[in-house]
N, C-alpha and C positions, 0 to 999 in steps of 0.2 A: 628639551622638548623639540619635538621634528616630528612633522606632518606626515612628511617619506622617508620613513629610515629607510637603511642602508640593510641589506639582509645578513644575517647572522653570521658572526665569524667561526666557523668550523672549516678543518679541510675537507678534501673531496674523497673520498675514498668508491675505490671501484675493484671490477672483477681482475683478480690474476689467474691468466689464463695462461695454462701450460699443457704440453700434450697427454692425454688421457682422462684429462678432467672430464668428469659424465655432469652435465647440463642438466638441473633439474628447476621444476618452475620457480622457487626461493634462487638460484643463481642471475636464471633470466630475468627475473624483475628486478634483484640487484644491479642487472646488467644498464636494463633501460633506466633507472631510478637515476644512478649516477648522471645519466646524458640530461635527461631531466633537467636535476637537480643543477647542473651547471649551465643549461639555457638559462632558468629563471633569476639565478645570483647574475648572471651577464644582465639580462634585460631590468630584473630589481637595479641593478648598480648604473646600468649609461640613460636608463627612461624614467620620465613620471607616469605614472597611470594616466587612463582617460580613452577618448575614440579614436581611433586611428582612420576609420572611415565608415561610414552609412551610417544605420539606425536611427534613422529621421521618424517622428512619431505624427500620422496622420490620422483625425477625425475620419470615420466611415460608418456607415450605415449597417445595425444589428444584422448577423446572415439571416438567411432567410429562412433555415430549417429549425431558428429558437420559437418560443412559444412569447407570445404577445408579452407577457410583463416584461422581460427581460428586451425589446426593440424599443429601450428608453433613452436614446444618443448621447449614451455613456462609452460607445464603442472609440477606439483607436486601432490604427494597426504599426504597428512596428516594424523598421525595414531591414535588409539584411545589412549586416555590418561586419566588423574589426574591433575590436576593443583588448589594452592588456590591461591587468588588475594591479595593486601595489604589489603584488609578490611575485611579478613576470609572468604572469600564466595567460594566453591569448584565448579571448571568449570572441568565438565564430557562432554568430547567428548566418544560418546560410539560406533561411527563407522567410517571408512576411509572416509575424506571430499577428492575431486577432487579439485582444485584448481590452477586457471591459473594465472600466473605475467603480469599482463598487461602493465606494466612501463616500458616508453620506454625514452630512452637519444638521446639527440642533439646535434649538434654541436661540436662533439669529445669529448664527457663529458662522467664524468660515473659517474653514481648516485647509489646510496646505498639503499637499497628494505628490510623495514622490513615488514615478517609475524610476527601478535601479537593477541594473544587470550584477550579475555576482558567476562567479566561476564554480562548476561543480566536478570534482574528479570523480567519472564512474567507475574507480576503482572501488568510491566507497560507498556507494549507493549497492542496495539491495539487491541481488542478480536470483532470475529462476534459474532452475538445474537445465532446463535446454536453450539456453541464452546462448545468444550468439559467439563464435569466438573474436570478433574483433568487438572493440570498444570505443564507441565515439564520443571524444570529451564532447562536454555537454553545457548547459548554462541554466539560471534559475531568473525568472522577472519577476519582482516584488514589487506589490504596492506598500506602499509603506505614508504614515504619515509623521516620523520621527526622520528628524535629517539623517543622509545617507551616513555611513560608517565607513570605514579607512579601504573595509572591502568593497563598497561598492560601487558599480559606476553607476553615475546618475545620466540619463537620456533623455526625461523632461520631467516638472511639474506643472505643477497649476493649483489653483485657488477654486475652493469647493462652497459655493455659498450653502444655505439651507432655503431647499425650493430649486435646486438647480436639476435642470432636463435635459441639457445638451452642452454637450465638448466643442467647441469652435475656434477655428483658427483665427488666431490673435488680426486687428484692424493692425497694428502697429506693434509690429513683433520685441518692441525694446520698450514697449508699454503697454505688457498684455494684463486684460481685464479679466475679472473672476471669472472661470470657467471657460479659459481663453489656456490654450497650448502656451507654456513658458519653455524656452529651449536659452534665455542667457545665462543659465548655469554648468550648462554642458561642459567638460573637462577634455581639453585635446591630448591625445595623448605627445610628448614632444619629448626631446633630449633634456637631460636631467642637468640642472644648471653647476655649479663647482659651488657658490656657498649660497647657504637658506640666509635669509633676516629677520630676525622676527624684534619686534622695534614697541616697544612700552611708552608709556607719558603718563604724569603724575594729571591726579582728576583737577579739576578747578570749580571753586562753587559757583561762576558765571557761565559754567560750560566752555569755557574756550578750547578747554580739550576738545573736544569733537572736531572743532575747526581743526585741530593740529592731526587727529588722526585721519580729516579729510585730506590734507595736505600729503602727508605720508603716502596716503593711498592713490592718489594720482601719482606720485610721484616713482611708486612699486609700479604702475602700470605702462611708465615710461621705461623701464629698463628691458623690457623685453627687446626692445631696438636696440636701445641706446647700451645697456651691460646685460647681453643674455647670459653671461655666468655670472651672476648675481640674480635671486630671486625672492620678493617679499611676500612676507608669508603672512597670511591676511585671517583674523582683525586684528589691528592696532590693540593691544592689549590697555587697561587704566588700572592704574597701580593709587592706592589711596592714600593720599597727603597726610592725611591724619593719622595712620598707623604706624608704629614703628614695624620696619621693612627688616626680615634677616636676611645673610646672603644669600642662602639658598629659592628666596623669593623672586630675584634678582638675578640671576644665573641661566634662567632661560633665554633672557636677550642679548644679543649683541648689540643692540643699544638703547640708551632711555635718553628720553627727553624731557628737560626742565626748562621754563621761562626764570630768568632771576627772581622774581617774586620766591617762586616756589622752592629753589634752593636754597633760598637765606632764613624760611621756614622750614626749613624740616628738624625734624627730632635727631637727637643725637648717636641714638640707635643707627637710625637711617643712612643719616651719614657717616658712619663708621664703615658700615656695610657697603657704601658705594666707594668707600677706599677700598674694599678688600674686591669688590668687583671688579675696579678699573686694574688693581694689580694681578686679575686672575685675566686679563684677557681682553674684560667691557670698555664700552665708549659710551662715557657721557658728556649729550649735544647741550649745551646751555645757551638760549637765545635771549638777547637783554635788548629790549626796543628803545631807542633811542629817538622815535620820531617826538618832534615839537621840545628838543633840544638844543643845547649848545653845543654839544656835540657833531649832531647833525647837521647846523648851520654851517659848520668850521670844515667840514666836510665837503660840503656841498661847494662851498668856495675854495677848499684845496682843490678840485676835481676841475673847476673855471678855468682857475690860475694856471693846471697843467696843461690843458686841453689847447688854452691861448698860450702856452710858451712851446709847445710844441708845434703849433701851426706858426709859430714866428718864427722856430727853428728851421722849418721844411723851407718856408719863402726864402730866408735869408739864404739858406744852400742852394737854394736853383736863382738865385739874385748873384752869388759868390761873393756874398759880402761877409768880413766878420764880425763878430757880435757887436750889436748893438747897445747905446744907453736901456733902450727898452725891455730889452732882455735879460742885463743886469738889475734893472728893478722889478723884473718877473722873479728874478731867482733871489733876489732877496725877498720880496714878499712869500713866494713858498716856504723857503727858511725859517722863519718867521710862522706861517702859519702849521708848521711842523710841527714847534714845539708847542704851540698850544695845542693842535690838536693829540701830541704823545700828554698833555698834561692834564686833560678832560679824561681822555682815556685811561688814565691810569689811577684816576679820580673814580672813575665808575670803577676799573676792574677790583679796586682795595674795598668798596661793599663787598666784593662778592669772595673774595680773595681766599677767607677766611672760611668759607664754607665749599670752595670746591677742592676735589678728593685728586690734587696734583701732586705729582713727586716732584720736579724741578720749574721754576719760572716759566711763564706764559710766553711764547716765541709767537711775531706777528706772519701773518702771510708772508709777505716778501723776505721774512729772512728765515725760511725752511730752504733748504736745497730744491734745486729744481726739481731732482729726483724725487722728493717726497711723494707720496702715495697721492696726497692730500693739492698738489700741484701738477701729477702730470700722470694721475690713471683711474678714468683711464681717457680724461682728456684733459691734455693741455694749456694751464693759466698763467702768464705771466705777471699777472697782477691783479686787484681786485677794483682798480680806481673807478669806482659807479660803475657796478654791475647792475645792468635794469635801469639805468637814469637813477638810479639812487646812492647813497654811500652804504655801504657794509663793511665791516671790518671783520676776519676774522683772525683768532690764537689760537697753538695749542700748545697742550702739554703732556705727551706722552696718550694716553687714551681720555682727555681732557679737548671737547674742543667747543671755545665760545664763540660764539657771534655776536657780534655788536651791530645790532642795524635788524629790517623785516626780510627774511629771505624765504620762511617756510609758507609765508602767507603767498608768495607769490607760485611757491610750485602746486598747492592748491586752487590760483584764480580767485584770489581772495583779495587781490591788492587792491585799495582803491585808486590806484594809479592804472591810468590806461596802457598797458604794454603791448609794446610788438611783438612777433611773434619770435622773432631771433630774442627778445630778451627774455621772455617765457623761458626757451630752448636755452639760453647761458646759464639761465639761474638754477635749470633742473639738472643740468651738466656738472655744475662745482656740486648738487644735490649728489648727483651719484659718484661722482670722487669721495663723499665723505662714508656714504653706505659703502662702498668699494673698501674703503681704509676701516671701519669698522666688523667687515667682514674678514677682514685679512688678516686685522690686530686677530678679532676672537678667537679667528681660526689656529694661529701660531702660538695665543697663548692656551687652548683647548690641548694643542698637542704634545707642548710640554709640561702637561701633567699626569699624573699615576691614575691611571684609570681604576676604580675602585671597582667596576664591576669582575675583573681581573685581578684581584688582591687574595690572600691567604689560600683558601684550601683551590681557588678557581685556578690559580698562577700557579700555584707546583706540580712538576712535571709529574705525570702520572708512568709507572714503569713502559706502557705501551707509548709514552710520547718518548722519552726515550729512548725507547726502543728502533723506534723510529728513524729519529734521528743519526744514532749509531749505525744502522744500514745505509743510511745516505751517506755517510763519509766514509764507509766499509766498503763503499759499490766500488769494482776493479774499474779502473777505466779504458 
């Protein structure tokens, strides 16, 4: 599933031109089709659709040459602009379109009015016999009140109550009112990022899903800075707890997200399938909260004890004294509270043990290599000791990765803890280290498999492909 594919895989084929060849209009359209056709694979392949500039959509008063029913301030006009569509083709409005909303609501309703630009080739529209010889591509505006299609660019809506008389520019353009110009949906057109995300979570009967795809969803809206090749792809899908899941269910995301709860209930089905996921490429995030714990507690005071044996460290070096009684009993109390906290922890992870879809033992934070994906891309952690004033742990295992502690509620602003703004920004940083490492996994395991839309009668050469071919390695050089 992808929002902007990639355009069709076929080669290019174009005119051979040699001396004597006679030029007939089937060559010359071959001639320009190829040029064409290989703008828009270039701009389908490095851009996403969207505005590249203008087409701002103004309220204005009916002209003056309509007849009275029709000067009911439903008029807009539309400005000249730029826009390219999903399949590379550049829609040039080069002058102010007039433009009236004709949609009208019933029965106390309010319906939703998109304006959306769509590309039109005047090749294939209707020509008279004394039509001009040049042909200037061209565009279509549609009102439409079903969401826009993969074709089209959208450049405003609005909410149509029943009883509404006049189009008016929004008091507060990020909280526009029925009948109020909407333009936060507009699509820029921009550089096409290296991997999509499209990111799942099992439902919950409390709803706390929604909170988790809130969280998600800020946290896609920070990557545009923070990893612009990486790009989440919105909505948050919810996958139902209660159904048994096939893999092919499951295959659209690069990753899904469970709370422990939720994985130590799933069906067996389910979980078979999220083994055959995680081995085809997936990442599943499992988040186990720990707050008003032993764990947490144990935590909380590993995080004390480092923080003061470190500040004892620093003084003693710029003192030049060597170690102290004090610091021996720092480092044995860490010692100490190591193993308890490796013994809580491994307390909690054998609930869950059983039900997540790993091929080899759970590896903590600190002992992945530096290089891991997961440690240093595509920024750099050293360690996790209270990220955010809080404790977090996390493990993984191959396309397995747990958290022990609250981390997704804070890249949402969901934390009841008052954070600054640097631990906002750390917590969404290790966030997109792990979208980063799930997009990387899926991508490399995506690649090493047999594409079935290329199997049987699609994959065997066809005599003109190798024919092909055989001139390419026949060519003198």
């Amino acid at each position: 599933m992808n929002d902007f594919p990639y355009p069709e895989i076929k080669p290019f084929e174009r005119l051979q031109v040699s001396d004597g060849l006679m030029i007939n209009s089937e060559r010359w359209q071959l001639a320009h089709a190829y040029h064409q056709h290989r703008q828009n694979v270039q701009y389908q392949s490095l851009f996403l659709p969207g505005i590249i500039c203008g087409l701002g959509v103004a309220p204005i008063a009916a002209p003056d040459e309509l007849p009275a029913k029709f000067r009911d301030g439903r008029w807009v006009q539309i400005q000249p602009g730029l826009a390219i569509d999903l399949h590379g083709n550049f829609i040039v409005v080069p002058k102010p379109i007039d433009f009236r909303i004709a949609t009208e609501a019933y029965d106390r309703q309010t319906v939703m009015v998109y304006l959306v630009l769509s590309y039109v080739d005047p090749a294939k529209l209707r020509r008279s016999t004394n039509a001009n010889e040049i042909l200037v591509e061209t565009f279509r505006i549609n009102e439409k009140t079903d969401p826009p299609t993969v074709n089209d660019i959208e450049i405003c809506r609005l909410a149509i109550a029943e009883g509404t008389t006049e189009i008016q520019k929004p008091i507060n353009v990020f909280e526009p009112d029925i009948s109020q110009l909407d333009m936060r949906h507009r699509l820029q057109a921009k550089l096409r990022p290296q991997n999509f995300l499209r990111i799942a979570c099992f439902a919950d009967p409390t709803n706390k899903h929604q909170l988790v795809q809130q969280s998600f969803k800020f946290l896609g809206q920070a990557l545009a800075d923070l990893a612009p090749d990486i790009s989440l792809l919105e909505p948050i899908e919810k996958l139902a707890s209660d159904t048994e899941l096939a893999i092919n269910k499951l295959l659209a995301y690069q990753l899904i997200y469970l709370t422990r709860e939720q994985i130590i209930n799933l069906d067996e089905t389910t979980q078979t399938s999220l083994q055959q996921y995680v081995a085809m490429g997936g990442v599943v995030l499992v988040e186990a909260s720990i707050r008003n714990s032993k764990l947490e507690n144990l935590l909380d005071i590993q995080y004390e004890l480092q923080s003061a044996n470190t500040k004892l460290k620093k003084q003693l070096i710029s003192q030049s004294v060597e170690q102290s009684d004090i610091q021996e009993e720092l480092q044995s109390e860490l010692e100490a509270i190591a193993i308890e906290v490796n013994s809580h922890t491994n307390d909690l992870l054998d609930s869950i043990s059983g039900h997540i879809p790993k091929d080899h033992p759970l590896m903590g934070f600190s002992e992945l290599d530096r290089t891991h994906p997961l440690r240093s891309e595509p920024f750099l952690f050293s360690s996790l000791a209270a990220i955010a004033d809080q404790p977090i742990q996390l493990l993984v295992s191959g396309g397995v990765i747990v958290i022990l502690g609250d981390l997704s509620p804070i890249w949402g602003g969901q934390s009841e803890q008052e954070l600054t703004r640097q631990n906002i920004r750390t917590c969404q940083e290790l966030g997109v280290n792990i979208l980063n490492y799930a997009a990387q996994r899926y991508a490399m395991g995506k690649a090493m498999q047999i594409d079935l839309n290329y199997t049987n009668a699609n994959s065997a050469k066809s005599e003109d492909d190798q024919r092909r071919i055989t001139n390419m390695v026949d060519q003198p050089v």
